[in-house]
C-alpha positions in Angstrom: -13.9 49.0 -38.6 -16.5 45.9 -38.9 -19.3 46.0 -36.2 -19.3 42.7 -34.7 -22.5 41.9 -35.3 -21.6 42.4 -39.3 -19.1 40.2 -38.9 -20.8 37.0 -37.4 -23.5 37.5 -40.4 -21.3 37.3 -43.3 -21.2 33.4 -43.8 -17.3 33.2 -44.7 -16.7 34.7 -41.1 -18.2 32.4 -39.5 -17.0 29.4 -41.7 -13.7 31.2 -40.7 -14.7 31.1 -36.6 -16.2 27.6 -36.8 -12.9 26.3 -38.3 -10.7 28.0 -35.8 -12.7 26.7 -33.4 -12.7 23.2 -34.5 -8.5 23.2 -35.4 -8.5 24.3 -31.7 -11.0 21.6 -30.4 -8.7 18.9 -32.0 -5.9 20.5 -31.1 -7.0 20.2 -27.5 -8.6 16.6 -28.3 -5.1 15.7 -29.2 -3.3 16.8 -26.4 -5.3 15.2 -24.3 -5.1 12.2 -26.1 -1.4 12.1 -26.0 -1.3 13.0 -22.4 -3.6 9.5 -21.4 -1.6 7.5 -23.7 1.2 8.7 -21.7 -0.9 8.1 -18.5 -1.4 5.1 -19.3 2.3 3.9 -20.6 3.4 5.1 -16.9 0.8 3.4 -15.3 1.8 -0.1 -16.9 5.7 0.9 -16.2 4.0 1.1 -12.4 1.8 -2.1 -12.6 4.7 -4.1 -13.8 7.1 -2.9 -11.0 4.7 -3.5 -8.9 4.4 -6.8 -10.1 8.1 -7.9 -10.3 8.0 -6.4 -6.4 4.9 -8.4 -5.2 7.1 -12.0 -6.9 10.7 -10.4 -5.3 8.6 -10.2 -2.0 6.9 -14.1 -2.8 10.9 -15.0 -3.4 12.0 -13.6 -0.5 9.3 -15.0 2.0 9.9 -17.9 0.7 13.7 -18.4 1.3 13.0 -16.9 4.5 10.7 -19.9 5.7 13.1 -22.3 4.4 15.9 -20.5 6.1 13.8 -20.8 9.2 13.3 -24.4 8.5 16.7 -24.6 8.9 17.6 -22.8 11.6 14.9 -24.9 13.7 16.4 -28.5 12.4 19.8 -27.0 13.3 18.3 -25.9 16.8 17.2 -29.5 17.1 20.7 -30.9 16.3 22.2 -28.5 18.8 20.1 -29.6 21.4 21.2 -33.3 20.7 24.7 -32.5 20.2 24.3 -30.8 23.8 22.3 -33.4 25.6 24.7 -36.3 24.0 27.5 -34.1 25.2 26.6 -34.0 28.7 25.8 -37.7 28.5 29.0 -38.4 27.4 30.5 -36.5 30.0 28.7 -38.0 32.9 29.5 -41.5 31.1 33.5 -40.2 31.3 33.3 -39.1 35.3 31.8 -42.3 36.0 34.2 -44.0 34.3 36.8 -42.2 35.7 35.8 -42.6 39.1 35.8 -46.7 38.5 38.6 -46.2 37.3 40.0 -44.5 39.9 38.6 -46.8 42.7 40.0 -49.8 40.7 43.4 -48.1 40.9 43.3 -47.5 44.4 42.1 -51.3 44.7 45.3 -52.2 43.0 47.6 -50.7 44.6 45.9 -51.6 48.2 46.2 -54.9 47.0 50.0 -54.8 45.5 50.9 -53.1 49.3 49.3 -56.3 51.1 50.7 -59.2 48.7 54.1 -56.5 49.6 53.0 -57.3 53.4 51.9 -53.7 54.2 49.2 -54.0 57.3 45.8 -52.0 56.6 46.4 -48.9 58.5 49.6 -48.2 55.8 46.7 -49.6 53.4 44.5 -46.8 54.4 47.0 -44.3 54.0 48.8 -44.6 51.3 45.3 -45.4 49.2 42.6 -43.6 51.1 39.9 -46.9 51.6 38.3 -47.0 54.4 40.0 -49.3 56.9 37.3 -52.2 57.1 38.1 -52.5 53.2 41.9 -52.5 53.8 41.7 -55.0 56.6 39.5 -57.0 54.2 42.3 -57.2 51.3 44.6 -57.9 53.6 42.9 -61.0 55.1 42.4 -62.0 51.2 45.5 -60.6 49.5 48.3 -60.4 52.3 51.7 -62.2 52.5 50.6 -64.5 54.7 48.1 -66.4 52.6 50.7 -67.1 49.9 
């Protein structure tokens, strides 16, 4: 067997050695090489989902302020729906009571021109019995 030291002084040895150790320096060059490539291929594949996030996020906030937009003009019509509503309904118990009172009017009035006296006034239409006295001084039989 070769001593060792005989074998790194023959020159073809060593041509031999220096080209293993290249082949295996660009074989480890390469893989590297390949491996950043790949690095990098993932890390665009990330950017751009990042990206198409960070515009499905700039979508989404944006739909949401409109929605709220929405919601706080439809908040607003509620209000007026609500407060027209009640006006209404105030408008509709004061009408009803007018209404009412003019009813009672009539009819106090139909019982004196019928010749009823006030107290039958008062009873059958539930005025007050200055107000029946007073129809039927202005509305009873007697003043036909």
């Amino acid at each position: 067997m070769l001593n060792f030291v005989d074998l790194i002084q023959t020159p073809t040895t060593l041509i031999y050695v220096a080209a293993v150790l290249i082949v295996l320096a660009a074989i480890v060059l390469a893989t590297l090489l390949v491996r950043q490539r790949r690095s990098l291929e993932q890390l665009r594949a990330m950017s751009d989902s990042l990206s198409h996030l960070h515009e499905s996020f700039v979508r989404t906030n944006l739909n949401l302020e409109s929605t709220a937009n929405r919601l706080q003009i439809l908040e607003a019509q509620s209000a007026e729906l609500l407060e027209n509503y009640q006006h209404s309904k105030e408008e509709l118990v004061r009408m009803a009571e007018t209404m009412g009172g003019e009813s009672q009017l009539t009819k106090a009035i139909d019982l004196a021109r019928g010749g009823a006296d006030a107290k039958e006034i008062t009873l059958a239409t539930g005025l007050a019995e200055d107000e029946a006295t007073a129809i039927v001084k202005f509305h009873g039989s007697s003043k036909r």
